[in-house]
Structure formats: structure tokens, C-alpha cells
C-alpha positions as CSV (number, residue, x, y, z in Angstrom):
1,X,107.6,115.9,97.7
2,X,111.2,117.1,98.0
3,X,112.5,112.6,98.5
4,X,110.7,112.3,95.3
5,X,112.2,115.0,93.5
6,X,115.4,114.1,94.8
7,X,114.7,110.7,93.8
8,X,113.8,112.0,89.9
9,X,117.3,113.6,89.5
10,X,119.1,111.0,91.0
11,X,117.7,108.4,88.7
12,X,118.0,110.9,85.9
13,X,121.8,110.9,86.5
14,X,121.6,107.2,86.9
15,X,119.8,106.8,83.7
16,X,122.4,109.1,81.6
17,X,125.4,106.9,83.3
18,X,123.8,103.9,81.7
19,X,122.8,105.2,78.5
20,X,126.3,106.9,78.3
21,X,128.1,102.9,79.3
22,X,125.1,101.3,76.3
23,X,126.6,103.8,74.0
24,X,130.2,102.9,75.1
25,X,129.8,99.6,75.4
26,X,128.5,99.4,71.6
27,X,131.7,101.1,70.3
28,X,129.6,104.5,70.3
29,X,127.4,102.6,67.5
30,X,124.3,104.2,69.3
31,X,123.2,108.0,68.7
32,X,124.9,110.6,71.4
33,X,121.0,110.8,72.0
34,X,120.7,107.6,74.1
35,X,121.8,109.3,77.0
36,X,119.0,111.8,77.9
37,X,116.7,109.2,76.4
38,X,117.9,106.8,79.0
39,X,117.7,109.9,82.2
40,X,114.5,110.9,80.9
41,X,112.8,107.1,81.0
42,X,115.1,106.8,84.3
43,X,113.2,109.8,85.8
44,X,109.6,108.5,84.7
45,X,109.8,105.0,85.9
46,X,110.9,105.8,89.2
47,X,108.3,108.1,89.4
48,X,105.4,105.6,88.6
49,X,107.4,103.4,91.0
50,X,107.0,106.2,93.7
51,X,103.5,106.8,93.1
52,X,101.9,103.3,92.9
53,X,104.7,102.1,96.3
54,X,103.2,105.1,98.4
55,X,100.0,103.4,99.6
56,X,101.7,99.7,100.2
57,X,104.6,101.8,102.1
58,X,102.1,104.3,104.1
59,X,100.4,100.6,105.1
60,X,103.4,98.9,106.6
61,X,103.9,101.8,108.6
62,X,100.8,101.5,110.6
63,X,99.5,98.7,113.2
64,X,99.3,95.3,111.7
65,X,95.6,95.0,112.2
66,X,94.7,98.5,110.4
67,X,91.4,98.4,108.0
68,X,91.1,100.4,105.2
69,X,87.8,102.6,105.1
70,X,88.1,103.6,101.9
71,X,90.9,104.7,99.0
72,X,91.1,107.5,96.4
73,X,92.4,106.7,93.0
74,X,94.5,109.4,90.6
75,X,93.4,108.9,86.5
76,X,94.9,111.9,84.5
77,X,95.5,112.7,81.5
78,X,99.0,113.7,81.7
79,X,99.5,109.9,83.5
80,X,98.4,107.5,80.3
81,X,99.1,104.7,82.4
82,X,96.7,105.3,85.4
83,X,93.9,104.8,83.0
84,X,95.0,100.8,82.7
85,X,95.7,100.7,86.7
86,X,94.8,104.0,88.7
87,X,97.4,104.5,91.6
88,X,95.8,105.0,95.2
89,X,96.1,108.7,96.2
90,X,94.7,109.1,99.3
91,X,93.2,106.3,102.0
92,X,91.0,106.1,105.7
93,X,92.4,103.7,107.6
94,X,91.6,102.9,111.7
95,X,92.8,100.1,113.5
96,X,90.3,98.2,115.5
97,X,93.3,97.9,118.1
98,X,93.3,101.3,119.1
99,X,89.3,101.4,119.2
100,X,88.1,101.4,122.8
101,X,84.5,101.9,124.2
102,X,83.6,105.4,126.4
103,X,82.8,102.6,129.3
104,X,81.6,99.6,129.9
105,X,78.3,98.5,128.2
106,X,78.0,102.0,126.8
107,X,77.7,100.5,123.3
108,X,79.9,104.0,122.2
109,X,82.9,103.2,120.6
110,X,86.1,105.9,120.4
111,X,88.0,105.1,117.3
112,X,91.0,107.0,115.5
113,X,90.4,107.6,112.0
114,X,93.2,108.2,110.2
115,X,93.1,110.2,107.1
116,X,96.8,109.9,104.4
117,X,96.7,112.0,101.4
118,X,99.9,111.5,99.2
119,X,102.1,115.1,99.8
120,X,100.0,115.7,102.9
121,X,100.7,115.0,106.7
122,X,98.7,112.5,108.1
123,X,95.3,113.7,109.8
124,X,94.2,111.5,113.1
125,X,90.4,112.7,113.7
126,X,88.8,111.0,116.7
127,X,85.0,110.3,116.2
128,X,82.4,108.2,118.1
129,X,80.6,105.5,116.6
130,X,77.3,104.1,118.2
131,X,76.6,100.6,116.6
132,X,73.0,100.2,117.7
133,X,71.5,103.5,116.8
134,X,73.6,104.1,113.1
135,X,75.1,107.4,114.3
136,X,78.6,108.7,114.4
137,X,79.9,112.1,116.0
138,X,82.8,113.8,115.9
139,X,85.3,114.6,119.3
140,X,86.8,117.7,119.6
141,X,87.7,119.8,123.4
142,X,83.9,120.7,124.2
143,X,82.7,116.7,124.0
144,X,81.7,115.6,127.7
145,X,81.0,112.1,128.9
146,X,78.3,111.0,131.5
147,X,79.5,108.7,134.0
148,X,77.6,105.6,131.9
149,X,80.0,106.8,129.3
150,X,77.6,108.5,126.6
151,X,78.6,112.0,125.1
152,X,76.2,114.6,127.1
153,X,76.5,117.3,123.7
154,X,77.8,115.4,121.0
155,X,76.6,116.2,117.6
156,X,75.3,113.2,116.4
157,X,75.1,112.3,112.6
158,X,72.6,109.5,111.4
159,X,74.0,107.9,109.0
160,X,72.7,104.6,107.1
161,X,74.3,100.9,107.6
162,X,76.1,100.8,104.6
163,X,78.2,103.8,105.7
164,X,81.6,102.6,105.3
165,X,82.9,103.7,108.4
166,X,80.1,102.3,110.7
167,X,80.7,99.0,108.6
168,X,84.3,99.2,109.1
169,X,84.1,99.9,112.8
170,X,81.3,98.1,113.8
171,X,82.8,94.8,112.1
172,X,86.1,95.1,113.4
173,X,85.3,94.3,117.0
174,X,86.6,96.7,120.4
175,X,89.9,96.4,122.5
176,X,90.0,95.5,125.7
């Protein structure tokens, strides 16, 4: 948040500089006004330029093979022009490269899901997915594995085909 302030006030002064060289450069023809007009529409466009370049930029940051899970979009009031084109506020992303299976033939997959929230640092949260039986279960320090690879106490959630991450993962194939 503070790069994009930083950003607004440096585009601001940007912004008064050229309204002050329009107003100059029309033999001060144009209204002393021009100036904050020009900071202020400075300000907002780089804004809106911030907001809808965060998801793209977030992306090319991550592996080249990352899937998107699902996105977030921002509407408000106060943003007239996210009701034509809603910016993406938040995204779940894995990559499929960094998915491995508990062991071999387990049919369990451990996958990294990654969680970005515009203003907020990324959240990893490992989970396990299990294809075959439509379940997925969280990992945190009290998950144990069997020696065929299955959790012994995980806390399984059933959870329908069409659930985005079991589509997501399940689609996306296991690294070897």
C-alpha cells in the first residue's frame, strides 16, 4: 500500500508539471486551474493502472505453469469504472509443478495452494487432494502418513466434482 501511495503523489507532481508546461506552452491561455486538474487525473489513472496491473504482475511472479483456482473481482461505488470491467482483487492459484503424491500409487496428492489478496501477504496452505474418492483435507503439524502414504488422522472433507480445486488439481496432472 505504501508503493502505491508513493506512486499517487509522484504522479500527482508529474501531472501538475505537465499541466503547469500545457498552460505555459499556450502562452498561459489556459486557466491557472489546469494544473491540479492535470495532478488530480494524474493521481487517478495511475491508480486504476495499479489496480487492474496487480493480478497480471502477482502472475508473472509465480512458476510458469501456475493454474488459477479461482479470482475475486472489486465493483464499488466509489470506482464507476469497475462496473464496465471489475479489476481482480484477490486469486487461488497452485502450480501442478510443485504438486507431488504422499507415495507411490497412493492416489493422494500434496499440493500448495496459494492464496494473494491485493494489500495482503501471500498465504501458501498445503492441503491433500484424493482424486478417486472427491475429498480434500487440510495439512497442518499433527497430519501423519502411513507407510503406503495415506494420512492416518486427516480430516477429510467430501466435497463434489465440480469443486474447483479438485478440478483444478485433479486435471493438472502430478510431478515426478
Amino acid at each position: 500500500m505504501f508503493w502505491t501511495l508513493l506512486t499517487a503523489f509522484v504522479a500527482g507532481f508529474v501531472g501538475a508539471g505537465t499541466g503547469l508546461a500545457l498552460r505555459h506552452l499556450s502562452g498561459n491561455r489556459l486557466p491557472k486551474g489546469i494544473i491540479p486538474v492535470a495532478a488530480g487525473l494524474a493521481m487517478i489513472v495511475s491508480t486504476i493502472a495499479l489496480e487492474y496491473g496487480w493480478y497480471s504482475n502477482v502472475l508473472d511472479t509465480m512458476p510458469a505453469d501456475t493454474q488459477v483456482i479461482s479470482e475475486r473481482t472489486q465493483q464499488a461505488w466509489y470506482q464507476p469504472w469497475t462496473f464496465v470491467n471489475p479489476w481482480v482483487r484477490g486469486f487461488i492459484a497452485h502450480s501442478p509443478s510443485e504438486t507431488v503424491e504422499t507415495a507411490t500409487g497412493s492416489g493422494v496428492l500434496a499440493v500448495q495452494i496459494r492464496i494473494h489478496e491485493r494489500w495482503q501477504p501471500e498465504v501458501i496452505r498445503p492441503i491433500l487432494v484424493d482424486c478417486a474418492n472427491s475429498r480434500r483435507a487440510d495439512v497442518n503439524a499433527e497430519t501423519e502418513f502411513g507407510d503406503d502414504g495415506q494420512p492416518t488422522n486427516a480430516s477429510w472433507l467430501e466435497v463434489e466434482a465440480s469443486d474447483p480445486i479438485l478440478q483444478s488439481v485433479c486435471g493438472g496432472g502430478v510431478a515426478d
